[in-house]
N, C-alpha and C positions, 0 to 999 in steps of 0.2 A: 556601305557598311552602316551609317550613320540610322539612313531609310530602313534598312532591315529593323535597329534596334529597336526604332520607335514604332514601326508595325508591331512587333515582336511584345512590345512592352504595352504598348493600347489593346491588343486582342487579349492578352495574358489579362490584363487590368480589368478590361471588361466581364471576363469569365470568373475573376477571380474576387472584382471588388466586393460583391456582396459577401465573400464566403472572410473577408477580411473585416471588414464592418461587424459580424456575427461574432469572430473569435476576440475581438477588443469588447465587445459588448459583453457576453456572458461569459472571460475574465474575469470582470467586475462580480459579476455573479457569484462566482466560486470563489470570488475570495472571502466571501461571508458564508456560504451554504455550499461547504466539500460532500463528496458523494455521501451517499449514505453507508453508512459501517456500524457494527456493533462494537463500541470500544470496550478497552480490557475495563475500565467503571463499572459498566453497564454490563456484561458479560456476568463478570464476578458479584456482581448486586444480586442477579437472577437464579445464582447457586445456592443450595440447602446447604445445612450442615452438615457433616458426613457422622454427627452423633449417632448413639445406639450402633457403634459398627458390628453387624451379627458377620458371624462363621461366613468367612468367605474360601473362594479356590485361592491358594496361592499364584502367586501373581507368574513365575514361569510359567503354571499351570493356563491360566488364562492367553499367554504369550503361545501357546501351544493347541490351544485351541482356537483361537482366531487364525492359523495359518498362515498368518506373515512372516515369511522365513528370516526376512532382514529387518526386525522389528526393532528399533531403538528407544521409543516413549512408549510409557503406559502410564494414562489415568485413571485415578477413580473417582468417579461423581455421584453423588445421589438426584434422582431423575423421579418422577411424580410414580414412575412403579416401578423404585428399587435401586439397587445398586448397581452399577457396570461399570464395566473396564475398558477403556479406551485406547485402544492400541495402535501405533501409528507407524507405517516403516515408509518404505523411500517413496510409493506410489502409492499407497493405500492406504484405508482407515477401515478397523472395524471394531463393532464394541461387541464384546461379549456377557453375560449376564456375571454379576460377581458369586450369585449363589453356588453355581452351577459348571459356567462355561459356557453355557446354551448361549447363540445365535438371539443378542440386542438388538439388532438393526430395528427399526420402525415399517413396517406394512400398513398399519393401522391408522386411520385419519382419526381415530376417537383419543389412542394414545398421544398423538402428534398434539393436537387441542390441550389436553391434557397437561401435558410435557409445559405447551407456550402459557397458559391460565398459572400455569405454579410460578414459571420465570414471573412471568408478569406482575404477580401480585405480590413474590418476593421485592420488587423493585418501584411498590408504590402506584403501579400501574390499572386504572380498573378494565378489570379481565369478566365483568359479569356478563356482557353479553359480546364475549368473543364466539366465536362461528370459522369454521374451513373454509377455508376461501376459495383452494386449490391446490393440487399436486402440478407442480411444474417441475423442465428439465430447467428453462429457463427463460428469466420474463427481466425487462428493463433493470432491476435493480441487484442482478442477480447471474450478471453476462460475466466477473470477469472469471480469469480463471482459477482465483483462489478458492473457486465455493465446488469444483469439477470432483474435488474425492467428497461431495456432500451429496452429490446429488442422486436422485431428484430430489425436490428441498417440499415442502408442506407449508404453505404458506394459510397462516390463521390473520382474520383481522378481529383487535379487539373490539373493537365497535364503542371504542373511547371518541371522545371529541374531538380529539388528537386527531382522529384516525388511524391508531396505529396499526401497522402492521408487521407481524412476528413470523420469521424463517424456522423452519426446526428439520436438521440434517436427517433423510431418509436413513443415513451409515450408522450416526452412532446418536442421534436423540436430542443432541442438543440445540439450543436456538444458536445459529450463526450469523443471524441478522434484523436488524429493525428499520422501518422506514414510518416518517409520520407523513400524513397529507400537507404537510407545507415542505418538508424537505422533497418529495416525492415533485411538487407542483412547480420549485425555486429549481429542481434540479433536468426537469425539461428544458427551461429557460436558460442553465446555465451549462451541467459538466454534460448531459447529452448530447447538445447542440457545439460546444466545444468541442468535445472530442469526436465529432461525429459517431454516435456510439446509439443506435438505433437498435434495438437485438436481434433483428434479422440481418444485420451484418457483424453486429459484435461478437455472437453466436460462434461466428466462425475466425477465427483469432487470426488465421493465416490470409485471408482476404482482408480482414479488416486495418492490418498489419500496413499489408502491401499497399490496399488503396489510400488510406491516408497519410503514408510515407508521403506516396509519388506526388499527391495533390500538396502535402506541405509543400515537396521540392521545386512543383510546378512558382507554386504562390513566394519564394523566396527569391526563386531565379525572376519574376515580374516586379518584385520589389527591391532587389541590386539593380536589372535593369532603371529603373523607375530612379532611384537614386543619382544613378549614372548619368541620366539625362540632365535630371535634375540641376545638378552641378555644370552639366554644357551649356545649359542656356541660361546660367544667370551672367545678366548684363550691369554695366556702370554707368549710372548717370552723377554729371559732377562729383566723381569720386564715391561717389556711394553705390550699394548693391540695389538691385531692380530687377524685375520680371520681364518678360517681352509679353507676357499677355493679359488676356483682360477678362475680367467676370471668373465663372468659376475656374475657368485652368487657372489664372491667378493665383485665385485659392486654394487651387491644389496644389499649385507649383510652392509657393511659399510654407504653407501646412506643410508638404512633403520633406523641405527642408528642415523646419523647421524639428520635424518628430524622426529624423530620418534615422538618426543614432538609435533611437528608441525602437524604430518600426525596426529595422535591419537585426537589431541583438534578439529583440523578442521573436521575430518569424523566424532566426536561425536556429535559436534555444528551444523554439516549438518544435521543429523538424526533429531536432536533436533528441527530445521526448518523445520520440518513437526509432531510434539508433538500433535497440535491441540489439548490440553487438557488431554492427552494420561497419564503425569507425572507430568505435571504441570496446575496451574491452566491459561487458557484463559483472565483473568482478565475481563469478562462477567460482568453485574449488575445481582444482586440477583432480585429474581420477585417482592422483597417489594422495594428494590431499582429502579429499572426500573420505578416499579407504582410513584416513587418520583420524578425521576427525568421526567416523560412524564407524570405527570400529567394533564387533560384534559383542556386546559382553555375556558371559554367561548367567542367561539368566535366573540358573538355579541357585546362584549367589545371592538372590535378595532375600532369600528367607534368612542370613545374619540381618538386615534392614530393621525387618519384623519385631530384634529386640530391645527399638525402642519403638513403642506402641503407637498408633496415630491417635492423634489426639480429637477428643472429639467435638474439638470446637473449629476444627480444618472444614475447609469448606472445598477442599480437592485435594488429593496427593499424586504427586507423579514422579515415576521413576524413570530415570532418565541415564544415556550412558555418556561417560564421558570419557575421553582416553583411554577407552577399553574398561572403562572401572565403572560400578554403577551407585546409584546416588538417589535419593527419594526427595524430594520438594514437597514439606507438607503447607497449603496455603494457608495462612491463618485471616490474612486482612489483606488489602488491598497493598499496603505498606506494611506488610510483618509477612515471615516468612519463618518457619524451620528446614536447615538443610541437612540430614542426616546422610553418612558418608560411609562406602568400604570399601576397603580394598581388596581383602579377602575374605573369606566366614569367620575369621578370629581376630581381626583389624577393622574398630566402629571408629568411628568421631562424631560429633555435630558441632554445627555452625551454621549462623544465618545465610551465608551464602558463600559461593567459592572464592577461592584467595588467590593470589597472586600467583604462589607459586603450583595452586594448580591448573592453572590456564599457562605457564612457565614451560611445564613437562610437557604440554599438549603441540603451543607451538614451536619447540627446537626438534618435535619431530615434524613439522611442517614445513620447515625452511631453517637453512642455513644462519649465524650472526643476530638472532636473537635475543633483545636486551631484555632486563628485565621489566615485564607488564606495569602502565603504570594505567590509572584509573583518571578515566576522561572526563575533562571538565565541561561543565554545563555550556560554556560560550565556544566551545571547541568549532574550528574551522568546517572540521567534518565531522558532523554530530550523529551518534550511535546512541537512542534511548531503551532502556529497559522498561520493559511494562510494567515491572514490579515497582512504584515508588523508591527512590531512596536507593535502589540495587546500583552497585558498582559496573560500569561497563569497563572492563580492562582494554587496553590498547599495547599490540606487544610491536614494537616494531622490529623486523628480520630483513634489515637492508632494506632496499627498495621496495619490501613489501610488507605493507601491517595486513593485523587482523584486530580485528574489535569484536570480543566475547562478552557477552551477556553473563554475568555473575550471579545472578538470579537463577539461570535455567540450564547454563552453556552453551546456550545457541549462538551460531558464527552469525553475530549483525553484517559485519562487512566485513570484505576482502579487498582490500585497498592498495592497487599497483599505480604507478605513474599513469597510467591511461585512464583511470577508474577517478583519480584526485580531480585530475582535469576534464572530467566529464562533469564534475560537481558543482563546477566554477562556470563551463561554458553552457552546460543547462540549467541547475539548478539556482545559479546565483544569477546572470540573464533573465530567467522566466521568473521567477517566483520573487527577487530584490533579496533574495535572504543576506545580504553582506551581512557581514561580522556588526559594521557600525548602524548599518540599519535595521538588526535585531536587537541590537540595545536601543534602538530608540521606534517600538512598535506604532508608536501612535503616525510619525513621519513618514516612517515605511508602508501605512497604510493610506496615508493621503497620497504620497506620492505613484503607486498602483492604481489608484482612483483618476486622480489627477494625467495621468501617463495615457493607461486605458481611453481614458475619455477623448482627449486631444487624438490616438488614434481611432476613434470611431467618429469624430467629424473628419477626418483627414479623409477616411474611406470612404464618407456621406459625400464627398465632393469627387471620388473618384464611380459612386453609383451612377451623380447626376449626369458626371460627364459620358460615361458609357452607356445611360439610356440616349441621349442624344445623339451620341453616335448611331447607336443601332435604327433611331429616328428616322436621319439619313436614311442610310445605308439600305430602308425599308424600298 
């Protein structure tokens, strides 16, 4: 038995150590330079004013012309030609012109330019000698699946020093993404090589899925092994602990002890980052939940919306359903918002954002024992932010199960059952050190990631040496 283990655990070792060495390595990477994304700052920077609002379709009208039968959001943006309507249902996206109705999507590489020059220079950006780069379905920075109702995507490079480069959605026009030549060059080095995420296998989600499941599982079950041993060969001399060997096994042996706590939570919290459902649950809306919280509203009720005016210093308005009722968000700043509200054509209200008790009505039809919502604190165990600055994120809890609503917008952040808490704790707090007490103290929790990382990438540099010389051998 013994024999098998340590076969078991030196072929495993040898196949695996390099692929261990890499993921301690560009860790460190990513914990300074995370993928590339357009954040809600930068997004909202790149937006016009929605001023001068001329004669547009009403917005069911628009909902009707885009042909999304289960349509719940609509925005409106203004875009380098014009105004549209952004319409969003459960699988789809599509904008339609606000004059009109007419068919926004982007065909055009001239418009697409366009479209990124205006983002751009609304945001400080120099756009003078931007150029089309390409029409792609999908290229490195541009694999995961959230960009799939964009695509294909129009990629402009501005031809800044930066090197930046600007996405802009074939669907509905707008930029979805930025990448500069140093996050582009730090992010080969770090979240590609990480996550083994190459785009001719990222591409395809369901291989990509499966294959670095399996090789986590392979490389965790060689480092339990590895541990296991670990602990059987350490020996006592005069009362004290010791090795039996010499040169580098030594040092692998000792290292391995030494980081083993460390090596064993972080390979299982990696595996566990790619779970997708596998052990735990996804924290998903059930289908009766779903049907609750998108339920359909009628959208020939926003024209009551209509009579308070949008203002024309909004830089988007979006009407959005919530518990069957429907609701307009007009942006005004990054951190200021107007939330204008009906319930019927002869019932308005406004308010910066929704209240307690209407996230209240929402979840007692969600679930059973329902207390009421209360609004989640910034150092919260299980943190839910809103993109809006300052917006309230409600937490209702219903027995065993909360929800956390974004007060901003009403979008379900999280759905949080007992399997979903403890996924949070065995991945996210494992991989990432997010503890409660190591988030109040950022600068410790950043050396200790550095510090952690490091001591496992010598541990692994001593498990390379030793399995090139095996294979020496073995020649």
């Amino acid at each position: 038995m013994m024999s098998a283990i340590v076969l078991l655990h030196r072929w495993l070792g040898i196949a695996f150590c390099l692929l261990f060495a890499m993921w301690f390595a560009t860790g460190i990477v990513m914990h300074f330079v995370p993928f590339p994304s357009l954040t809600e700052a930068e997004r909202f920077a790149g937006l016009a004013p929605l001023d001068r609002i001329e004669a547009r379709i009403a917005v069911a009208d628009a909902v009707a012309a885009s042909g999304i039968a289960d349509a719940t959001r609509v925005r409106l943006i203004r875009r380098s030609d014009g105004l549209a309507y952004v319409i969003a249902g459960s699988s789809r996206l599509r904008a339609v012109r606000a004059a009109d109705g007419g068919d926004a999507s982007v065909a055009s590489s001239d418009v697409a330019l366009a479209i990124a020059q205006d983002h751009a220079r609304r945001r400080g950006l120099d756009a003078a000698r931007a150029t089309m780069s390409a029409q792609v379905e999908y290229d490195q920075w541009t694999v995961p699946n959230g960009f799939d109702r964009h695509r294909p995507l129009f990629r402009i490079a501005l031809g800044d020093p930066e090197g930046t480069e600007i996405y802009v959605s074939s669907r509905t026009g707008e930029v979805v993404l930025d990448t500069t030549r140093s996050e582009r060059g730090w992010n080969l080095l770090g979240s590609v090589l990480h996550w083994i995420y190459p785009t001719v296998l990222r591409s395809n989600w369901a291989l990509w899925d499966g294959a670095v499941w399996t090789l986590s599982l392979l490389a965790l079950i060689a480092a339990v092994l590895g541990a296991a041993l670990g602990i059987v060969r350490i020996k006592t001399n005069n009362a004290r602990l010791a090795t039996p060997y010499r040169g580098w096994h030594a040092w692998h042996h000792v290292l391995g002890l030494a980081t083993m706590v460390f090596v064993l939570s972080w390979i299982f919290s990696g595996w566990l980052s790619m779970d997708h459902g596998r052990l735990f649950s996804r924290g998903q809306l059930t289908a009766l939940e779903a049907a609750a919280v998108h339920a359909m509203p009628a959208w020939a009720t926003a024209a009551a919306l209509d009579r308070t005016p949008l203002p024309s210093s909004a830089r988007e308005a979006e009407w959005f359903a919530f518990d069957g009722k429907l609701y307009r968000r007009d942006q005004l700043a990054l951190d200021s918002q107007a939330l204008v509200r009906t319930n019927d054509a002869s019932d308005t209200g406004q308010a910066g954002f929704l209240s307690a008790h209407d996230v209240q009505t929402l979840t007692t039809r969600l679930a059973a024992d329902c207390g009421v919502p209360s609004i989640l604190a910034s150092n919260d165990d299980y943190p839910a932010r809103s993109a809006v600055v300052g917006a309230p994120v409600y937490r209702s809890r219903c027995g065993d199960l909360w929800f956390d609503i974004d007060g901003a917008d009403g979008n379900l952040l999280q759905r949080l059952d007992a399997s979903r808490r403890a996924y949070r704790w065995a991945y996210g707090a494992l991989h990432t050190l997010d503890f409660p007490v190591l988030l109040a103290h950022p600068v410790l929790r950043e050396v200790l990631i550095i510090a952690l990382c490091g001591f496992g990438f010598v541990f692994s540099v001593t498990g390379i040496v030793i399995g090139w010389r095996r294979l020496m051998l073995s020649r």
